[in-house]
PDB file as gemmi writes it, atoms N, CA and C in Angstrom:
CRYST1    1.000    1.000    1.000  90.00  90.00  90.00 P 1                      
ATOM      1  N   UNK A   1       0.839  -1.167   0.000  1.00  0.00           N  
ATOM      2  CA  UNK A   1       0.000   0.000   0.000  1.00  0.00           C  
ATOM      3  C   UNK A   1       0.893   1.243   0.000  1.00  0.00           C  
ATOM      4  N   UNK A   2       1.206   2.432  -1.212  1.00  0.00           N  
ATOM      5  CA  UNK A   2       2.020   3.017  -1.091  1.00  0.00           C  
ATOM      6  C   UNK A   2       0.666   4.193  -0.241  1.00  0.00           C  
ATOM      7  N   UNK A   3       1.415   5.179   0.446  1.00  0.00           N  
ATOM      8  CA  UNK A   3       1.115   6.374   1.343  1.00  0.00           C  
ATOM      9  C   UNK A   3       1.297   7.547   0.626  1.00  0.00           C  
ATOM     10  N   UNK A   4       0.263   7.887  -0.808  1.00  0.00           N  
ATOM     11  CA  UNK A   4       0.943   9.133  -0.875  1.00  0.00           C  
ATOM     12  C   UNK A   4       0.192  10.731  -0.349  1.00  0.00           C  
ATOM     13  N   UNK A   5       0.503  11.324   0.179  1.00  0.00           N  
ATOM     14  CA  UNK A   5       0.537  12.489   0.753  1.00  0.00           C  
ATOM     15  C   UNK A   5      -0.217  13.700  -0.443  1.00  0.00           C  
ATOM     16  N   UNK A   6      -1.418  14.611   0.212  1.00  0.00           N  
ATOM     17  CA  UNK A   6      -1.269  15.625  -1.193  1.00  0.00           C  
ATOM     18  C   UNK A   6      -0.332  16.831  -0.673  1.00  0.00           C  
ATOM     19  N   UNK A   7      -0.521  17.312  -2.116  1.00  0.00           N  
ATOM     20  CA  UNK A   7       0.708  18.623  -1.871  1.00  0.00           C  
ATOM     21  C   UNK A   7      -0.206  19.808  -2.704  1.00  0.00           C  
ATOM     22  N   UNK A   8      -0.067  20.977  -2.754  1.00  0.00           N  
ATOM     23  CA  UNK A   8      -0.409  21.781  -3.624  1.00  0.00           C  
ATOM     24  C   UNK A   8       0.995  22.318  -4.186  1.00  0.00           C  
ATOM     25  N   UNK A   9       0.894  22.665  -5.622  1.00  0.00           N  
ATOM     26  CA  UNK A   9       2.063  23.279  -6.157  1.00  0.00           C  
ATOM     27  C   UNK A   9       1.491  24.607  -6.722  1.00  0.00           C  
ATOM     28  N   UNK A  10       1.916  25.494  -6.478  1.00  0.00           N  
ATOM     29  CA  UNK A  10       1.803  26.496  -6.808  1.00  0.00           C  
ATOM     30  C   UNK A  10       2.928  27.583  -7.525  1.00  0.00           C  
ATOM     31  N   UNK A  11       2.949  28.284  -8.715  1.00  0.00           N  
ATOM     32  CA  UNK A  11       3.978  29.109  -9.522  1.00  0.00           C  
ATOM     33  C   UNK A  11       4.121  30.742  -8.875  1.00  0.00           C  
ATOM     34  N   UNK A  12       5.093  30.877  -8.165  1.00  0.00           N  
ATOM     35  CA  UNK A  12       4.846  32.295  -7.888  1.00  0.00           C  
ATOM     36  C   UNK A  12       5.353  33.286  -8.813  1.00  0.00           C  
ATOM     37  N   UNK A  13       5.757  34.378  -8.603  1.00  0.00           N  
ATOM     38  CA  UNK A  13       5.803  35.439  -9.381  1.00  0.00           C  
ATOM     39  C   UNK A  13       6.922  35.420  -9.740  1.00  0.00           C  
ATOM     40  N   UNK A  14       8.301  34.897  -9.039  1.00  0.00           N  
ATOM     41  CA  UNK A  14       9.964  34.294 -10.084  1.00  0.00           C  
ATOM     42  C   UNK A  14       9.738  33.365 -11.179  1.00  0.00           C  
ATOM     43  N   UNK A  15       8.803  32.644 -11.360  1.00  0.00           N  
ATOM     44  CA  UNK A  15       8.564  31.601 -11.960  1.00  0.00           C  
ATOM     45  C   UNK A  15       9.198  30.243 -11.132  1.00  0.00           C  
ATOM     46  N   UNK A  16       9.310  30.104  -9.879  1.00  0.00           N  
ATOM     47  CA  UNK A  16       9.906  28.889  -9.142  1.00  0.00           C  
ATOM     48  C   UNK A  16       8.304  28.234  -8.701  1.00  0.00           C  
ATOM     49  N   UNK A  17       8.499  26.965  -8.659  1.00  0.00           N  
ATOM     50  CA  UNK A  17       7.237  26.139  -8.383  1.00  0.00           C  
ATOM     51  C   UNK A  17       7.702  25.825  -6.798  1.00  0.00           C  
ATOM     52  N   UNK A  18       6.334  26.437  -6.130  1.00  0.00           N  
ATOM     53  CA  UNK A  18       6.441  25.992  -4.513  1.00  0.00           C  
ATOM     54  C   UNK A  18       5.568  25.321  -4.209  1.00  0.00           C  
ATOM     55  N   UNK A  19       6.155  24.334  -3.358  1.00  0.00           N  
ATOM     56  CA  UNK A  19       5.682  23.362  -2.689  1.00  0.00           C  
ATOM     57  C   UNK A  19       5.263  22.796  -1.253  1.00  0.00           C  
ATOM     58  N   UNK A  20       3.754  22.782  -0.992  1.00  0.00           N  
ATOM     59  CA  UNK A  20       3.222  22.756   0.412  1.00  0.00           C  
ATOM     60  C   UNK A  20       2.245  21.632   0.623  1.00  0.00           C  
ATOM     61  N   UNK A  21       2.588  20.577   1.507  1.00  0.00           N  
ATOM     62  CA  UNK A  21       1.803  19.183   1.671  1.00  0.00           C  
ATOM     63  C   UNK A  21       0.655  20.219   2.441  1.00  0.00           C  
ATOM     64  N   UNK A  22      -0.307  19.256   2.267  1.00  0.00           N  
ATOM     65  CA  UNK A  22      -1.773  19.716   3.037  1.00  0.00           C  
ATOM     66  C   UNK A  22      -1.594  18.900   4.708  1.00  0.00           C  
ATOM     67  N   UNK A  23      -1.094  17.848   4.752  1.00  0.00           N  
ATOM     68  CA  UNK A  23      -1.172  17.069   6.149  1.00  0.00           C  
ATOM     69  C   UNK A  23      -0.159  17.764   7.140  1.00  0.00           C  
ATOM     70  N   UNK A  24       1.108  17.735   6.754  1.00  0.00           N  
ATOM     71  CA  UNK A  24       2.341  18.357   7.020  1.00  0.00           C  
ATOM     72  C   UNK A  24       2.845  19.991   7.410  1.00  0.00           C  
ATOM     73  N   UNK A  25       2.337  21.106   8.237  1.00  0.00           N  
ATOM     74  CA  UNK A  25       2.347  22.176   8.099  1.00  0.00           C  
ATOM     75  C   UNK A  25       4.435  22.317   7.793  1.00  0.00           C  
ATOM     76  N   UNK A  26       4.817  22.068   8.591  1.00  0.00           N  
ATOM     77  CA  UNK A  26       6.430  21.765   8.629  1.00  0.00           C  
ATOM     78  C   UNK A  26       7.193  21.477   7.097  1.00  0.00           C  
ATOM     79  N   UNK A  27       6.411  20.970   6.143  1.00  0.00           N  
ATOM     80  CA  UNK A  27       7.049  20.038   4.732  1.00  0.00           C  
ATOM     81  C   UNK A  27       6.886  20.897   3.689  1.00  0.00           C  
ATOM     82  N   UNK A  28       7.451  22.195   3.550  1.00  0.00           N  
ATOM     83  CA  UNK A  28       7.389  23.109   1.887  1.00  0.00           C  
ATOM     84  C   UNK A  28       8.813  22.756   1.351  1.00  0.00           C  
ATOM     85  N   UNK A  29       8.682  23.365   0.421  1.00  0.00           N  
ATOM     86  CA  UNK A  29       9.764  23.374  -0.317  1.00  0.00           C  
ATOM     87  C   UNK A  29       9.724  24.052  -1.529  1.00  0.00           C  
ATOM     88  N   UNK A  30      10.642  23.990  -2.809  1.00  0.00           N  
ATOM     89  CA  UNK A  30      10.361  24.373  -4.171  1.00  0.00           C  
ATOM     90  C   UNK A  30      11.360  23.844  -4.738  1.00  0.00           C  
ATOM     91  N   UNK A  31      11.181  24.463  -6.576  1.00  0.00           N  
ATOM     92  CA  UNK A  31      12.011  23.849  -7.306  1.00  0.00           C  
ATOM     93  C   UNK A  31      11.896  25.347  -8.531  1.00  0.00           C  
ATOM     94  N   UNK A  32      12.872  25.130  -9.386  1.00  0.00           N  
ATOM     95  CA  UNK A  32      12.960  26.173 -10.588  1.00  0.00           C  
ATOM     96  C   UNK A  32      12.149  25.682 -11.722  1.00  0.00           C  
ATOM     97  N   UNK A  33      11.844  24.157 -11.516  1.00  0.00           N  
ATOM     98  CA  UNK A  33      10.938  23.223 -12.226  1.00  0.00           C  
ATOM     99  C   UNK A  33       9.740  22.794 -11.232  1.00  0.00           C  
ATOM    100  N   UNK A  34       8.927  22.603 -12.631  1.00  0.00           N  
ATOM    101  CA  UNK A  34       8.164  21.262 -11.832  1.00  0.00           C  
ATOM    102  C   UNK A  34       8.726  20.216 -11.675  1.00  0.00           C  
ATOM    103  N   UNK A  35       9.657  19.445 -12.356  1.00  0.00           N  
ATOM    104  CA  UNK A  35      10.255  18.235 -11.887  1.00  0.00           C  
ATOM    105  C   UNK A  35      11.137  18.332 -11.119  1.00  0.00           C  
ATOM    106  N   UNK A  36      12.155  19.384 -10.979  1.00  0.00           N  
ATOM    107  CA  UNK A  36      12.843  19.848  -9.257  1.00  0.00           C  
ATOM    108  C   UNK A  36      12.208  20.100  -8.326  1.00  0.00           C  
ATOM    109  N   UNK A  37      10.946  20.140  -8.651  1.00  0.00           N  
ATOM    110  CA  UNK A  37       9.609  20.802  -7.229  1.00  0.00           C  
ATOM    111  C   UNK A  37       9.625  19.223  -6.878  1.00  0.00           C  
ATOM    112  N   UNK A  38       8.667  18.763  -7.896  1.00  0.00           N  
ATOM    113  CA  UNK A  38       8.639  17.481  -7.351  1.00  0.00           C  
ATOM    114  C   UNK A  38       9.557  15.859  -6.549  1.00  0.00           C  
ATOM    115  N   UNK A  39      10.625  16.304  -7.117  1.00  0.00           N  
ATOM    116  CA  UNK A  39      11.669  15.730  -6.305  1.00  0.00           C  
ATOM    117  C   UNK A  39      12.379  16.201  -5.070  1.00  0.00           C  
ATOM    118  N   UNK A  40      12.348  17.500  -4.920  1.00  0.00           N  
ATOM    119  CA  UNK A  40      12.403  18.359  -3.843  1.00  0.00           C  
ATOM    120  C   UNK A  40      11.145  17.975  -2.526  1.00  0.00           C  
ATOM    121  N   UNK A  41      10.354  17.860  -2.475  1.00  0.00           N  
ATOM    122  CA  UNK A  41       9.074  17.258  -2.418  1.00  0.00           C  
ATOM    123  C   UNK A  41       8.731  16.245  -2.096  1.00  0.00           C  
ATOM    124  N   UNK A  42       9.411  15.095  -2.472  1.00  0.00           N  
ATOM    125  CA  UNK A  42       9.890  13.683  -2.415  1.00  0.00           C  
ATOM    126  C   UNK A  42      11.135  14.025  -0.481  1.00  0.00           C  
ATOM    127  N   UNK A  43      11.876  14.168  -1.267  1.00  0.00           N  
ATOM    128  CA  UNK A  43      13.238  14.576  -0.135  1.00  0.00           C  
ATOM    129  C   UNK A  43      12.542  14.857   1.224  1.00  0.00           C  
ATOM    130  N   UNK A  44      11.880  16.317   0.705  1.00  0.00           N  
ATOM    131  CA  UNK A  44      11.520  16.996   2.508  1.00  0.00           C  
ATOM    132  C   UNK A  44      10.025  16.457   2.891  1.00  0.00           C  
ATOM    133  N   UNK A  45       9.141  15.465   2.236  1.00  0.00           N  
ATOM    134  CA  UNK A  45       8.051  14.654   2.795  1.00  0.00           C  
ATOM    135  C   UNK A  45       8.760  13.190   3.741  1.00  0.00           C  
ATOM    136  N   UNK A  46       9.851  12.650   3.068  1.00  0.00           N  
ATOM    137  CA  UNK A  46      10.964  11.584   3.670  1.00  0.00           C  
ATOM    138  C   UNK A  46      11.446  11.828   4.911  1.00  0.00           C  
ATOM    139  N   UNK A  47      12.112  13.430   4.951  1.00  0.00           N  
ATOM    140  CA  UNK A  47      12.695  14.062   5.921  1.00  0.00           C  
ATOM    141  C   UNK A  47      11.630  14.231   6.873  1.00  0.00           C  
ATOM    142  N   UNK A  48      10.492  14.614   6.904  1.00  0.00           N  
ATOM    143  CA  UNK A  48       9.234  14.995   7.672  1.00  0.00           C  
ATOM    144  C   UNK A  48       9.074  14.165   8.329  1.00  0.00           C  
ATOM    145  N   UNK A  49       8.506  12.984   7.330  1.00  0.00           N  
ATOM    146  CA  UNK A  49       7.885  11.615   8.422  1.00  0.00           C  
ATOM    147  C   UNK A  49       9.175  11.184   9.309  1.00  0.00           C  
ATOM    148  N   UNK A  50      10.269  10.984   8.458  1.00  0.00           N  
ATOM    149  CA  UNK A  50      11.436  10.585   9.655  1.00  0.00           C  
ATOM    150  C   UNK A  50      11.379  10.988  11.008  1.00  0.00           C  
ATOM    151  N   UNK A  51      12.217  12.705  11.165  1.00  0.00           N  
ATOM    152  CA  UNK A  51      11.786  13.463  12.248  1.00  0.00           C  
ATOM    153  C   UNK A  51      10.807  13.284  12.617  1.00  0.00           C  
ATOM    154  N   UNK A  52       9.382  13.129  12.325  1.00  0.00           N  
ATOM    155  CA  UNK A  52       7.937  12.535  13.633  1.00  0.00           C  
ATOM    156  C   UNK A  52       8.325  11.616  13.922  1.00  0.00           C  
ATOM    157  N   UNK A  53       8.465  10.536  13.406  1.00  0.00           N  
ATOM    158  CA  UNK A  53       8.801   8.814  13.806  1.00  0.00           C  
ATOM    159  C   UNK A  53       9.720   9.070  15.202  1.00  0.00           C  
ATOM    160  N   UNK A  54      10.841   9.504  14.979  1.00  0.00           N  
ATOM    161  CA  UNK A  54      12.430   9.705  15.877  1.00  0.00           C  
ATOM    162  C   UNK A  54      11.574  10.745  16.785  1.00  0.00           C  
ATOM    163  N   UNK A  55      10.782  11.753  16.659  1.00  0.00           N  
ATOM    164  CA  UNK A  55      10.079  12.374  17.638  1.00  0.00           C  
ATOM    165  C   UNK A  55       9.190  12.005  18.284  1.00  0.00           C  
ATOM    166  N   UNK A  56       8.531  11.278  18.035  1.00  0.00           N  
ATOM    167  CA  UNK A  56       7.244  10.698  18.374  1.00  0.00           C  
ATOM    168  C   UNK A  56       6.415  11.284  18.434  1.00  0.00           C  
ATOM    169  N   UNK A  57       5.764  12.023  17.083  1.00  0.00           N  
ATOM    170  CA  UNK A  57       4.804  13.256  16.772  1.00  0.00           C  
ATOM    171  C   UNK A  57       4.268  12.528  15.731  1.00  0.00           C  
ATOM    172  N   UNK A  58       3.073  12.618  16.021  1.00  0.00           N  
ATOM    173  CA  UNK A  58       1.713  11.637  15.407  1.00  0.00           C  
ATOM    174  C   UNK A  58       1.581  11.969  13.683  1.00  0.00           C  
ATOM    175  N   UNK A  59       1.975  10.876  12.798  1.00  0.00           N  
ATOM    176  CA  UNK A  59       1.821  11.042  11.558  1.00  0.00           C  
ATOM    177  C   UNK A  59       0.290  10.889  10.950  1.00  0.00           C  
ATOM    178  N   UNK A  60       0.014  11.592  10.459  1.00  0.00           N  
ATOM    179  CA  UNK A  60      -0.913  11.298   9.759  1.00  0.00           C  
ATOM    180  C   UNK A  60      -1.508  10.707   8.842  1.00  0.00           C  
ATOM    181  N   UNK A  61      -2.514   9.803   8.687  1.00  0.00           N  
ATOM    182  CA  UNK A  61      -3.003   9.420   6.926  1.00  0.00           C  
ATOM    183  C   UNK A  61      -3.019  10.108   6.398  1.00  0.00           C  
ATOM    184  N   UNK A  62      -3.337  10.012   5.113  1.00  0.00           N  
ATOM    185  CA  UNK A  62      -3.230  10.795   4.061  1.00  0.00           C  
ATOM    186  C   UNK A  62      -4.431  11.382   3.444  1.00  0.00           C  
ATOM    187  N   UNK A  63      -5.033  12.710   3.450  1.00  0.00           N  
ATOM    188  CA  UNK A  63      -5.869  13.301   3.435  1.00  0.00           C  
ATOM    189  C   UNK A  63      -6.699  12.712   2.304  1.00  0.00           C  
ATOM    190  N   UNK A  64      -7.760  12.840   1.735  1.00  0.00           N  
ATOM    191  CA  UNK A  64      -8.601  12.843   0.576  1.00  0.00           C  
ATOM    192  C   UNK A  64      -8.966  13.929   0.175  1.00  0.00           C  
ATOM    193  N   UNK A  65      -8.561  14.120  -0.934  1.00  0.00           N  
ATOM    194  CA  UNK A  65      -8.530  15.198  -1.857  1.00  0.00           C  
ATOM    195  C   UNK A  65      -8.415  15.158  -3.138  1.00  0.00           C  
ATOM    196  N   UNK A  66      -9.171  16.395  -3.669  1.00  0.00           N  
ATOM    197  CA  UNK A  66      -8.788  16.065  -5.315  1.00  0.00           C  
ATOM    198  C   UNK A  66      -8.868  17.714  -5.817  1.00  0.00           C  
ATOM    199  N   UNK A  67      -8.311  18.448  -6.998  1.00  0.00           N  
ATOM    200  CA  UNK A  67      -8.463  19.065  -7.410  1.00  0.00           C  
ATOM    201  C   UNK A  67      -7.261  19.638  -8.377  1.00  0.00           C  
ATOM    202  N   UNK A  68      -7.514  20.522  -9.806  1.00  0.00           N  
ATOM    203  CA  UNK A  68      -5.678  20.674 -10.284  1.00  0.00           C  
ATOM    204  C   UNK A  68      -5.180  21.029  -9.632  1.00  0.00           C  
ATOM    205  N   UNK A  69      -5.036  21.391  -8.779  1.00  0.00           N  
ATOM    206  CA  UNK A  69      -3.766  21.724  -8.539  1.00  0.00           C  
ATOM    207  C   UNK A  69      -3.164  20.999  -7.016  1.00  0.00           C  
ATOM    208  N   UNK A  70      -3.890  19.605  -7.134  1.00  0.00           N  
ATOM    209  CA  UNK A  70      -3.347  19.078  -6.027  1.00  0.00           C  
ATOM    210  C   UNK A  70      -2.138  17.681  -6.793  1.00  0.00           C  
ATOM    211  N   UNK A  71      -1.299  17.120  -6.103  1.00  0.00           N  
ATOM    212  CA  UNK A  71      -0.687  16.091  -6.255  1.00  0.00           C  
ATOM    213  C   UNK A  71      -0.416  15.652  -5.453  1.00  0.00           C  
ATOM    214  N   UNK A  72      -0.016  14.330  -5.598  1.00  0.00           N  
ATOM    215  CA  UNK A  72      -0.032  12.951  -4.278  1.00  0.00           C  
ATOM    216  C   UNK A  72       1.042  12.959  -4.530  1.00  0.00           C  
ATOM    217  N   UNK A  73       2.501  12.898  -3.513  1.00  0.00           N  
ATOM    218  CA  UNK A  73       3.842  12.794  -3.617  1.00  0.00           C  
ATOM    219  C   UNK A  73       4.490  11.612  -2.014  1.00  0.00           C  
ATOM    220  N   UNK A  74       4.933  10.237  -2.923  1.00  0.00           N  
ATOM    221  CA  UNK A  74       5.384   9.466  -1.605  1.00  0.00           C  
ATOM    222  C   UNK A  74       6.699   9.690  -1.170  1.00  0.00           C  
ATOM    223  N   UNK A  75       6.672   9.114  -0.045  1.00  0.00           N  
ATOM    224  CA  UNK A  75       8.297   9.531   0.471  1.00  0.00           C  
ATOM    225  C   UNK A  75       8.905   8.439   0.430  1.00  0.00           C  
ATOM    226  N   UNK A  76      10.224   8.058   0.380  1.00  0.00           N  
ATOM    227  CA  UNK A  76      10.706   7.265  -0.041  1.00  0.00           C  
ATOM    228  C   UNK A  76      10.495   6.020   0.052  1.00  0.00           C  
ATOM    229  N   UNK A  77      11.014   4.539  -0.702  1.00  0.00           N  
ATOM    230  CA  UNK A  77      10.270   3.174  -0.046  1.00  0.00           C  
ATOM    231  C   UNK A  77      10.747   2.632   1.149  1.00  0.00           C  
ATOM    232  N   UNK A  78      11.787   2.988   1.600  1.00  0.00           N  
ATOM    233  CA  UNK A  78      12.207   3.053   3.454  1.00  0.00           C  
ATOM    234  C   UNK A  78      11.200   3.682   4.323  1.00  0.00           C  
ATOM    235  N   UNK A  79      10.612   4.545   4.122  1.00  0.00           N  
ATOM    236  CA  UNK A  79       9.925   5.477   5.064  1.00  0.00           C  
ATOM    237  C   UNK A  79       8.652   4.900   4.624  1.00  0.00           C  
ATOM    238  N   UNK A  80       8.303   4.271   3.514  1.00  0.00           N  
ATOM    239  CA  UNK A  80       6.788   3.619   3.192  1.00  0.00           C  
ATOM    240  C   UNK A  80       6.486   2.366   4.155  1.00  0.00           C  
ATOM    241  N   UNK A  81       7.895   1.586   4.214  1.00  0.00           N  
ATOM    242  CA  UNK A  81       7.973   0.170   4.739  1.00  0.00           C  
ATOM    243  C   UNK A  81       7.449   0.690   6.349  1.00  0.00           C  
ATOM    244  N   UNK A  82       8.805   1.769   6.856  1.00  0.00           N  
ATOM    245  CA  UNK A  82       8.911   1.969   8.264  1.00  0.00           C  
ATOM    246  C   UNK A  82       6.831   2.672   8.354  1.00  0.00           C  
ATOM    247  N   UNK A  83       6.739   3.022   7.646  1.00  0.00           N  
ATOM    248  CA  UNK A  83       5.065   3.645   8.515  1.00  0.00           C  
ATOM    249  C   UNK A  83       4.144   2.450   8.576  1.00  0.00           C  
ATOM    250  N   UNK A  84       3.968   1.614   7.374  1.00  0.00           N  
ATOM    251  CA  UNK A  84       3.621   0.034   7.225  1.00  0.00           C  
ATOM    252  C   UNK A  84       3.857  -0.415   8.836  1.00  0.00           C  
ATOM    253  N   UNK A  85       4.636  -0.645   8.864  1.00  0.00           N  
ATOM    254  CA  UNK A  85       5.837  -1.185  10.517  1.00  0.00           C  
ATOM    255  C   UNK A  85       4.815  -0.603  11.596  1.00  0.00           C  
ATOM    256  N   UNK A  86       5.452   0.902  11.343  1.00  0.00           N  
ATOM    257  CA  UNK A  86       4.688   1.511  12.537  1.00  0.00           C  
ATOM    258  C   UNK A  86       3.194   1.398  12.398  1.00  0.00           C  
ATOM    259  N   UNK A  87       2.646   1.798  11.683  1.00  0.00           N  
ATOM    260  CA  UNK A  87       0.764   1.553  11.907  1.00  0.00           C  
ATOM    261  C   UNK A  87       0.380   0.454  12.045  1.00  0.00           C  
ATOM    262  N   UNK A  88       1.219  -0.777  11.939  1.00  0.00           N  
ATOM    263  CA  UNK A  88       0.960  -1.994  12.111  1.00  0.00           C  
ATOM    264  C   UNK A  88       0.850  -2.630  13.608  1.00  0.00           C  
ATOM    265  N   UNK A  89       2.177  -1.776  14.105  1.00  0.00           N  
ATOM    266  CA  UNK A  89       2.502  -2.327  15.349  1.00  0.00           C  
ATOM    267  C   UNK A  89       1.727  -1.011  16.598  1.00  0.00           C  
ATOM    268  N   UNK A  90       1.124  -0.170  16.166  1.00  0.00           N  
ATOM    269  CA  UNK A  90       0.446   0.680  16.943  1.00  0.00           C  
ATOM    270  C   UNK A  90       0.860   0.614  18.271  1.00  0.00           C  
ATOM    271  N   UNK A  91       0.195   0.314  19.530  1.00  0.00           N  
ATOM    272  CA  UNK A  91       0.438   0.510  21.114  1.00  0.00           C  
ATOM    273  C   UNK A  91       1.308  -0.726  21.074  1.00  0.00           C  
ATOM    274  N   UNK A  92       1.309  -1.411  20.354  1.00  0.00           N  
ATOM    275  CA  UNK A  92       2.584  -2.841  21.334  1.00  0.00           C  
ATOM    276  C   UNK A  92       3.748  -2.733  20.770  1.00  0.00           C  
ATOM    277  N   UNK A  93       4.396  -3.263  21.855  1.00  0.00           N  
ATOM    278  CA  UNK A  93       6.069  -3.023  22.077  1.00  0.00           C  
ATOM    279  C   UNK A  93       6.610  -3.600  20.771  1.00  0.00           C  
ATOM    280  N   UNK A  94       7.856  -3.644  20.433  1.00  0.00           N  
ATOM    281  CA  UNK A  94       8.485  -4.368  19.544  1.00  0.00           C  
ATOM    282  C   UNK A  94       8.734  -5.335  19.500  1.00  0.00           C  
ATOM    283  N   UNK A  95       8.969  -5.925  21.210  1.00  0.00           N  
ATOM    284  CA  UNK A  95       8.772  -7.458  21.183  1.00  0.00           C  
ATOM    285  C   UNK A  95       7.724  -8.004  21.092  1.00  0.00           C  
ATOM    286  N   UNK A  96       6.309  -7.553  21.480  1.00  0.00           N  
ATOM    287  CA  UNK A  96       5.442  -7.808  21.145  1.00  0.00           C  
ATOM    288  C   UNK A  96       5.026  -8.562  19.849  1.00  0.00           C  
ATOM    289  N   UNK A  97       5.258  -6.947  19.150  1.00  0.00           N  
ATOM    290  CA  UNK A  97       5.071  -7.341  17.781  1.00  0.00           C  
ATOM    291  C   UNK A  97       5.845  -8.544  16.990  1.00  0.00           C  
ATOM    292  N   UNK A  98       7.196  -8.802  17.523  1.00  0.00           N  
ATOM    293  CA  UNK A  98       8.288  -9.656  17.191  1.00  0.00           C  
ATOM    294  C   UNK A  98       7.696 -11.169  17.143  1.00  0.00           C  
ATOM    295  N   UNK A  99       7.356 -10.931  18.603  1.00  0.00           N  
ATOM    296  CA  UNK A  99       6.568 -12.828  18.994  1.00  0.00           C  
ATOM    297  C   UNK A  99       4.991 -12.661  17.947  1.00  0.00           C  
ATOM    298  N   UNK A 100       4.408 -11.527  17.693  1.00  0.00           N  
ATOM    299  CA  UNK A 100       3.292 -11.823  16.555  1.00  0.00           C  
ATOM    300  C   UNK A 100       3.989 -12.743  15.293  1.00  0.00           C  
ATOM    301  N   UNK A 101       5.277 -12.070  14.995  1.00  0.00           N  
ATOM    302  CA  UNK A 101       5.521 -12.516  13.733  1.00  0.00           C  
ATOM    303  C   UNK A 101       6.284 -13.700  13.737  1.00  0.00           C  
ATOM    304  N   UNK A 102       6.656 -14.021  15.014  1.00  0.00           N  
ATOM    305  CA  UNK A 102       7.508 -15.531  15.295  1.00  0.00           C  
ATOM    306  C   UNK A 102       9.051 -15.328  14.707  1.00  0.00           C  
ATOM    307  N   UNK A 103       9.676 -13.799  15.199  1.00  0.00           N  
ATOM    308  CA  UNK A 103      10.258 -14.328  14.985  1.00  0.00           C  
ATOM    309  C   UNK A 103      11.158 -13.280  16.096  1.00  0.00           C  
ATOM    310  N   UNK A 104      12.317 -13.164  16.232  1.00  0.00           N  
ATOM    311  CA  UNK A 104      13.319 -11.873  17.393  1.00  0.00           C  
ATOM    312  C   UNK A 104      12.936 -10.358  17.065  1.00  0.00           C  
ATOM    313  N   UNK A 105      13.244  -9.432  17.889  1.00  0.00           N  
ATOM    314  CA  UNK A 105      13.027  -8.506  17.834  1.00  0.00           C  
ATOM    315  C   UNK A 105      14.033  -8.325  17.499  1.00  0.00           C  
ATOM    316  N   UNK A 106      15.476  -7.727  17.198  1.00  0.00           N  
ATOM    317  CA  UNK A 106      16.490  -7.595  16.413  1.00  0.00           C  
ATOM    318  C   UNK A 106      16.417  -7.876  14.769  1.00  0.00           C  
TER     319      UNK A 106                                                      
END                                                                             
């Protein structure tokens, strides 16, 4: 199940494309492109969820939305696996979860 996130992109008046997730107040960014926006975008949505995870600041699903000028942007497939992980294993420990899966926590 990939997690992707919306974003709005918007062109300001340099002509640089900026970039602001709707879930994420913390996650902008830009690019001189749309395809540097969007990979830019990629990077600091990765960077975002990381820092909550290591913080322990509540990530969010991913909004429902639609409209032009919205786009769905995932963060990397490390940070897809690790939220998988985490929403999976919710309130129980790691060993917990470990003996669910039969196998060590390491």
């Amino acid at each position: 199940m990939i997690q992707a996130y919306p974003s709005k992109i918007t062109k300001d008046k340099q002509e640089r494309y900026f970039v602001r997730f709707l879930d994420f107040d913390e996650a902008v960014t830009d690019g001189e492109s749309m395809e540097e926006a969007l990979f830019n975008a990629q990077e600091v949505l990765t960077l975002t969820i990381e820092g909550r995870m290591d913080e322990g600041i509540d990530i969010p699903d991913p909004r429902q939305t639609t409209g032009e000028t919205v786009h769905f942007i995932a963060p990397a497939a490390r940070v897809q696996a690790a939220l998988l992980v985490h929403r999976a294993r919710g309130n129980r420990s790691l060993a917990d979860q470990a003996r669910a899966l039969e196998t060590s926590w390491p």
